[in-house]
C-alpha positions as CSV (number, residue, x, y, z in Angstrom):
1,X,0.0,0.0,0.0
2,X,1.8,3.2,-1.2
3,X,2.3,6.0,1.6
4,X,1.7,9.8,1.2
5,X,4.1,12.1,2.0
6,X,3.6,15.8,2.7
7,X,6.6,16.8,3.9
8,X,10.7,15.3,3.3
9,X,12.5,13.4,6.1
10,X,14.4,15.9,6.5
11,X,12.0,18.4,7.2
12,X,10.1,16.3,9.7
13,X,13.4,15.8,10.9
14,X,14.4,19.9,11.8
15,X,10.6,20.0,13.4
16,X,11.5,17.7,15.3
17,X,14.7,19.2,16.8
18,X,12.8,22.5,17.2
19,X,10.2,21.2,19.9
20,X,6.6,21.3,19.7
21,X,6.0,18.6,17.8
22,X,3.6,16.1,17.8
23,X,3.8,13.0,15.5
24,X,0.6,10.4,14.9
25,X,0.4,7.5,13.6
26,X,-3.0,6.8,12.0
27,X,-2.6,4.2,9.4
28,X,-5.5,2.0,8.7
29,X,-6.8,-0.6,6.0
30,X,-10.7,-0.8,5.6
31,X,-10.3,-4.6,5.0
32,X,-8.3,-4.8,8.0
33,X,-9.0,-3.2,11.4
34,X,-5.7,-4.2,13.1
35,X,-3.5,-3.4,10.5
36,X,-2.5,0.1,11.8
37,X,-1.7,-1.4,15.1
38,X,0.3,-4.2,14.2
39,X,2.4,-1.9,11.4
40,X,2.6,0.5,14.1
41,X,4.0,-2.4,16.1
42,X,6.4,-3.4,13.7
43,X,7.9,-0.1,13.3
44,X,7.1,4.0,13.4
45,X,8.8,7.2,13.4
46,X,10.6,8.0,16.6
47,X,8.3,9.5,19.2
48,X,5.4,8.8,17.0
49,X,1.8,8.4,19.2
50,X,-0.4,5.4,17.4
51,X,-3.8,7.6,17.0
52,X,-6.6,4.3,15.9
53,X,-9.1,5.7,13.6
54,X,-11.1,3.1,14.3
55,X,-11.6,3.1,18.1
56,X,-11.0,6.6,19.3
């Protein structure tokens, strides 16, 4: 499943250093209800706050 980006690693990356930033995680698969959580599991951005669509 292809990803969108809106900003560079790099620039997430001098946000980042600057403070005040939040990250979430909200990937999700209509067919698949745990998929967010378990890729989430598997691996995420540093910091990042897993935010499920689904069930918040």
């Amino acid at each position: 499943m292809p990803l969108a980006q809106l900003i560079s690693p790099q620039q997430l990356a001098e946000r980042q250093k600057a403070g005040g930033c939040v990250i979430l995680d909200c990937r999700f698969a209509l067919e698949d209800p745990d998929y967010g959580r378990c890729s989430y599991a598997e691996g995420h951005i540093e910091g990042a706050q897993y935010a499920d669509l689904e069930r918040t």
